[in-house]
N, C-alpha and C positions, 0 to 999 in steps of 0.2 A: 435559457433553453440549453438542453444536455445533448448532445449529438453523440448519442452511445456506438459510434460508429470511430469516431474523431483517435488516432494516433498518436498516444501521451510525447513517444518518440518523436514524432514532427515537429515538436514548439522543443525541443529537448537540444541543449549543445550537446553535441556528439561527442558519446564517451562518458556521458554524465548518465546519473538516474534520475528518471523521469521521477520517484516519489520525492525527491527534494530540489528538480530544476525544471518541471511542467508545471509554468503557470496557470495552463489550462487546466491540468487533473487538480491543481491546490484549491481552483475556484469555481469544480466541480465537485469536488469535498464538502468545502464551504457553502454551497449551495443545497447539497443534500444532504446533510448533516446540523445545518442548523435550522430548528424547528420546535413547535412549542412539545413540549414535555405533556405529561397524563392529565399532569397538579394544573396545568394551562398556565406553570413559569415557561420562561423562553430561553433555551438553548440556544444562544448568538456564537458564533465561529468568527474569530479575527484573525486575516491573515498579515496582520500589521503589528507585531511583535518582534522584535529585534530576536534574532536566534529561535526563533519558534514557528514550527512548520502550520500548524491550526492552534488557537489557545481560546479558553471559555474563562471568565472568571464571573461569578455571581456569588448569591448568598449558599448555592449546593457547592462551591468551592473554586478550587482552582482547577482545570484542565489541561494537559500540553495536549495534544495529537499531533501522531507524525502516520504516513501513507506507507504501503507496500502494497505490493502486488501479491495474490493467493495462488497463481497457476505459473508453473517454473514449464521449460518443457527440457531443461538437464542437457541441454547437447553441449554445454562447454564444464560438466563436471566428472573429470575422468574416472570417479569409479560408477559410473553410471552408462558408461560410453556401450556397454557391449548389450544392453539393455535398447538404447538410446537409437543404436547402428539397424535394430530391426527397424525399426518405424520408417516408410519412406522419407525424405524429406521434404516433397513437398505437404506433408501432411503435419512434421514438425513445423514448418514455415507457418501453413495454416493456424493450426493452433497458436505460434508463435503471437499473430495476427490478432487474433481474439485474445489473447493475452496483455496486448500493446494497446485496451480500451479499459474505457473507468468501468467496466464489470466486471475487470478484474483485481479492481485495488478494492481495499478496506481502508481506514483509521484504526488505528491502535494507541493506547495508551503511551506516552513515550517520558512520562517521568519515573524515575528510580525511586524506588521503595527499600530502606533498608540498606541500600547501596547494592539491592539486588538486581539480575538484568529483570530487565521490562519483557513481557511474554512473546511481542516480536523478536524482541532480540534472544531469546533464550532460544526460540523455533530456530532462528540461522544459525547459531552453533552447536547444536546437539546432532553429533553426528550422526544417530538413528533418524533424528525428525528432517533434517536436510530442508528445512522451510517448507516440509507440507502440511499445507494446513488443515486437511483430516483431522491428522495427526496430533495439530497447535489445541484443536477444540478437544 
């Protein structure tokens, strides 16, 4: 069962990120993510890989997955701050809130192609895209 309510931050050491130390969001990933495919092959999620956050291997290949979250709400990224400073903050906190639930993460692709970044990681350092995901699609 998925408790879409559930606080990735609460199972999280403080100071960590929940997409790589919430055992709970990893194996709520895993759970909504692995499932049979169109063909009725089977899409299996292991989160038992040394160094690898989700991973698939079958005869359609090999897969890494790693997690982020899609909804930022920017109050600790100073050029955003004057943007940021309108919003009450209990209403930043809110959203905050629903941000800190598996409706707000995805899986993304997390092997290099090329030795290029991965499309998560290209979103977090292009300083126009500043990780929004609009913007990623």
């Amino acid at each position: 069962m998925i408790d879409t309510k559930f606080d990735v931050y609460s199972d999280t050491p403080h100071g960590r990120d929940p997409d790589s130390h919430s055992p709970t969001l990893r194996r709520y990933h895993k759970l909504l993510w692995s499932k049979p495919l169109p063909d009725g092959s089977a899409f299996i999620l292991s989160d038992t890989r040394p160094a690898a956050y989700l991973h698939h291997i079958s005869q359609r290949g090999e897969f890494h997955l790693s997690s982020d979250s899609v909804g930022h709400t920017y109050r600790h990224v100073r050029a955003m701050s004057r943007i940021v400073s309108e919003v009450p903050e209990e209403e930043v906190q809110a959203f905050f809130s629903i941000c800190s639930t598996i409706g707000a993460y995805i899986v993304f692709p997390s092997q290099k192609v090329g030795n290029k970044a991965t499309i998560n990681g290209a979103r977090g350092m292009h300083h126009k895209v500043r990780d929004r995901f609009d913007l990623t699609l």
